[in-house]
C-alpha positions in Angstrom: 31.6 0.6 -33.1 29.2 -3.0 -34.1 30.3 -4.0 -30.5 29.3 -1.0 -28.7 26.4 -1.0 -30.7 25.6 -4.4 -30.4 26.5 -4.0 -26.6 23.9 -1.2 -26.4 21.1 -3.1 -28.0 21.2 -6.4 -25.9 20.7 -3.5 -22.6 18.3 -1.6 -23.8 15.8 -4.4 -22.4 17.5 -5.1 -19.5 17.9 -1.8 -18.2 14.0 -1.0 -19.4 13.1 -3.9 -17.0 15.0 -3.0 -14.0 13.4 1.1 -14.5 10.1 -0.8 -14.7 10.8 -2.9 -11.6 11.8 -0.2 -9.7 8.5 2.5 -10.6 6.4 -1.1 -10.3 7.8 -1.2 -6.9 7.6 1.9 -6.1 3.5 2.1 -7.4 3.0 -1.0 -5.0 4.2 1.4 -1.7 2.1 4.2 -3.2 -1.0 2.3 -3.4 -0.3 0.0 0.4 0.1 3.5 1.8 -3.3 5.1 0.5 -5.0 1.5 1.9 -3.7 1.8 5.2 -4.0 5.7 5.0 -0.3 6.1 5.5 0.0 8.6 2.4 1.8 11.4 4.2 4.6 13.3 3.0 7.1 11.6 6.1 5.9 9.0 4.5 7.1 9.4 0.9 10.7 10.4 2.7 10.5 6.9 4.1 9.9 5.5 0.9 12.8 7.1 -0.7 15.3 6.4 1.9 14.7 2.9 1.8 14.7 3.0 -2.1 18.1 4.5 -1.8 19.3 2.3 1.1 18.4 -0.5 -1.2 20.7 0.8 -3.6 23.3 0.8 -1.7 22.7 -2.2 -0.4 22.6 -3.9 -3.2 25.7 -3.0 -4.6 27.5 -3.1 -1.1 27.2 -6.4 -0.9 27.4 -7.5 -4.5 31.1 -6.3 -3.8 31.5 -8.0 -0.7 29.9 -11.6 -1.7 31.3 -11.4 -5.3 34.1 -8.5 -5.8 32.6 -7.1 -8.5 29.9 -4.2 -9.6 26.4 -5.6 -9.6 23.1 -5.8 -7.7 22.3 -8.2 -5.0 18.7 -8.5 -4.0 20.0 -9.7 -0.3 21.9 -7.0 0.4 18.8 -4.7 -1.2 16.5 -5.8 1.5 19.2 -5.2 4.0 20.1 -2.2 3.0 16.6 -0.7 2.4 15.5 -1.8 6.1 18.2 0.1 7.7 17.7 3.2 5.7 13.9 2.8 6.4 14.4 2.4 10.1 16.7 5.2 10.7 14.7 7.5 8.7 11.5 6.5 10.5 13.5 7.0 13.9 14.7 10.5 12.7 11.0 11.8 11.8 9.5 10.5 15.0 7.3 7.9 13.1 6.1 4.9 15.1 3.8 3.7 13.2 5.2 -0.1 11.0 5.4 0.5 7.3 6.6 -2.7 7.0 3.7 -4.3 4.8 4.7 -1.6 2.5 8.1 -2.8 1.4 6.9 -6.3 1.7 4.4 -5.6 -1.5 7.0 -3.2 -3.0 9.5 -5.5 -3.2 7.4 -8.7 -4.5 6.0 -6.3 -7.1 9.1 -4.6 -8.3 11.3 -8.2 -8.3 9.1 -10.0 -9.9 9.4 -7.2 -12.7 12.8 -6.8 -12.6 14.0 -9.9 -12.5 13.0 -9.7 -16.4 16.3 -7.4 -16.4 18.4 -10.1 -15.0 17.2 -12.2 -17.8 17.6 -10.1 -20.6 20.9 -8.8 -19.4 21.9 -12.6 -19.0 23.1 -12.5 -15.5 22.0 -13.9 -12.6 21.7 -17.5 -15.2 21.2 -21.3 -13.8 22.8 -24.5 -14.4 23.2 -26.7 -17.4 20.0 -28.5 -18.4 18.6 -30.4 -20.5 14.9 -29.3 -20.1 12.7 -28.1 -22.5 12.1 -24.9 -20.8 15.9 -24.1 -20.9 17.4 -20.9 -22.2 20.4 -20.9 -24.4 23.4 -18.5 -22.1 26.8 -18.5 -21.6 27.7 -21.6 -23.9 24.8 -23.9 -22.9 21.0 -24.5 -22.3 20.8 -23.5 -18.6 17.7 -23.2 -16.6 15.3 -20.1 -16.7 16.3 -18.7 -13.2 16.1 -15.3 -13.6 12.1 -16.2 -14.7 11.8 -18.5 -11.8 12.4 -15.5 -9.6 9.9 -13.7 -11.1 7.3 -15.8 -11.0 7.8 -16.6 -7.1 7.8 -13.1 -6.5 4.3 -12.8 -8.7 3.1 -15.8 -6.2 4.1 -14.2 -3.0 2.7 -10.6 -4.1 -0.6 -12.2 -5.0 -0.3 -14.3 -1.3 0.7 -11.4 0.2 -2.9 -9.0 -1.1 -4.7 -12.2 0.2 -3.7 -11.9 3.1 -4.1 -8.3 3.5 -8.2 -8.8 2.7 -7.9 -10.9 6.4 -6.8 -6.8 7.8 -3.8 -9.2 9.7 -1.9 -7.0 12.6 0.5 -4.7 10.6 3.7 -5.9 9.6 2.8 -9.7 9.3 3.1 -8.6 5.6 6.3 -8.0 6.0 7.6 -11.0 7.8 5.4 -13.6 5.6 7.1 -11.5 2.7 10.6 -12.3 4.5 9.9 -16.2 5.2 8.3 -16.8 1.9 11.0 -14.6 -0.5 13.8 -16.6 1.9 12.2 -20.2 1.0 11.7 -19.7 -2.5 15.5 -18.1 -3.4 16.7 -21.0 -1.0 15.5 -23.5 -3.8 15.8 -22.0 -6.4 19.5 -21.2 -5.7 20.1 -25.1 -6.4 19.2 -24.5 -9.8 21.6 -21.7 -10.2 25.3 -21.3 -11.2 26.9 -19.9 -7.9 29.8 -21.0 -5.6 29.2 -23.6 -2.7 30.7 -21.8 0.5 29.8 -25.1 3.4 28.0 -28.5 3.5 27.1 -27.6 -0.7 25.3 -24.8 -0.2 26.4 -21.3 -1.2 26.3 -18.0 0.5 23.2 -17.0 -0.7 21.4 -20.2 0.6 23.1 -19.8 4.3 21.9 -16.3 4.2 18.3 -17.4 3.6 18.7 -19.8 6.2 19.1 -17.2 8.6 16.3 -15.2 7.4 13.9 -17.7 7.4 14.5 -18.1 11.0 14.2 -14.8 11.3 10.8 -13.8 9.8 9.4 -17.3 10.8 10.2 -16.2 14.5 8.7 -12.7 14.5 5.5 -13.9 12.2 5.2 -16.5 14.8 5.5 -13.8 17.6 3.4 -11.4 16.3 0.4 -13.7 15.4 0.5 -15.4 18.3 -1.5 -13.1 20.3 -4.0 -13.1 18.1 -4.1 -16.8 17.4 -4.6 -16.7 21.7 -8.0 -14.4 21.2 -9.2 -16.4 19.0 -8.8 -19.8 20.9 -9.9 -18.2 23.8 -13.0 -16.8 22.0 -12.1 -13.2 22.7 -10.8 -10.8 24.9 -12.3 -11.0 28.3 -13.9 -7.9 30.2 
């Protein structure tokens, strides 16, 4: 009975966080969708859908990567642009909304990542910092806060950006390059399994989708870097 107890206590945090992180998130849509006057009600079945596909996601390939229950932020993003896109396609709605996940998910991480911490997983290497956290037998490094505190820096990039009224979805694919970078480097910091040339499956997989936002931020700003160089459109 201690144990369950004690087991219940060192969750309630945790699973406080990860609720917070998720309304957080969902607050962020809410409030991109009233800027760019997208508040409709197809618009809060978009929002759900991807919420959900997250979800799934998330646990999907939490199973696949590591064979055993648990979230993974990868497979989150995956998971919730599917869902997103297919409902989108089924209610006829052309119109991007992705600048909407993009400050969802910076604002709901970097409040949920609080959860990993308190519930201890998602923990770094060995160190002998001062800023280390006792886990798991050792001082390791602060990870779970070093993923928060990107996310905080991206979000806050991210509304700067927005002030510049950029073409819609460079949100999103800045969000993508810039989430992709920072786990990239922070994964060196954090206990995990090296799949090829010591880096682990997490790092390859933000390898790819740096190239991938990178390329369509590229693409999609390019015409606009061109009207500018050319000092407008001509008549």
């Amino acid at each position: 009975m201690l144990s369950m107890l004690q087991n219940w206590v060192s969750w309630t945090p945790a699973s406080g966080c990860y609720a917070l992180g998720y309304g957080v998130g969902l607050a962020a849509w809410m409030g991109m969708a009233r800027r760019r006057k997208l508040a409709t009600s197809g618009m809060a079945i978009v929002m759900m859908a991807g919420a959900l596909g997250g979800l799934v996601g998330a646990h999907i390939a939490q199973w696949i990567v590591a064979g055993s229950d648990g979230k993974s932020v990868l497979g989150a993003l995956a998971g919730g642009y599917l869902a997103a896109m297919v409902c989108k396609r089924s209610l006829g709605i052309r119109r991007p909304t992705g600048d909407l996940f993009a400050v969802a998910l910076s604002a709901g991480e970097a409040v949920g990542r609080w959860g990993c911490y308190f519930a201890g997983c998602c923990y770094g290497k060995p160190t002998n910092e001062p800023w280390g956290i006792w886990g798991h037998g050792a001082m390791r490094h602060p990870t779970q806060i070093y993923l928060s505190a990107a996310n905080a820096v991206i979000l806050a990039i991210l509304l700067w950006c927005d002030r510049k009224r950029p073409p819609e979805n460079t949100l999103f694919f800045l969000q993508g390059a810039l989430y992709c970078a920072a786990r990239f480097a922070i994964e060196f910091f954090r206990e995990g399994s090296v799949l090829a040339l010591g880096l682990t499956a997490a790092q390859w997989a933000c390898a790819a989708g740096f190239v991938f936002f990178a390329v369509k931020l590229q693409r999609l700003l390019a015409p606009a870097r061109l009207i500018v160089a050319t000092g407008g459109a001509q008549s």
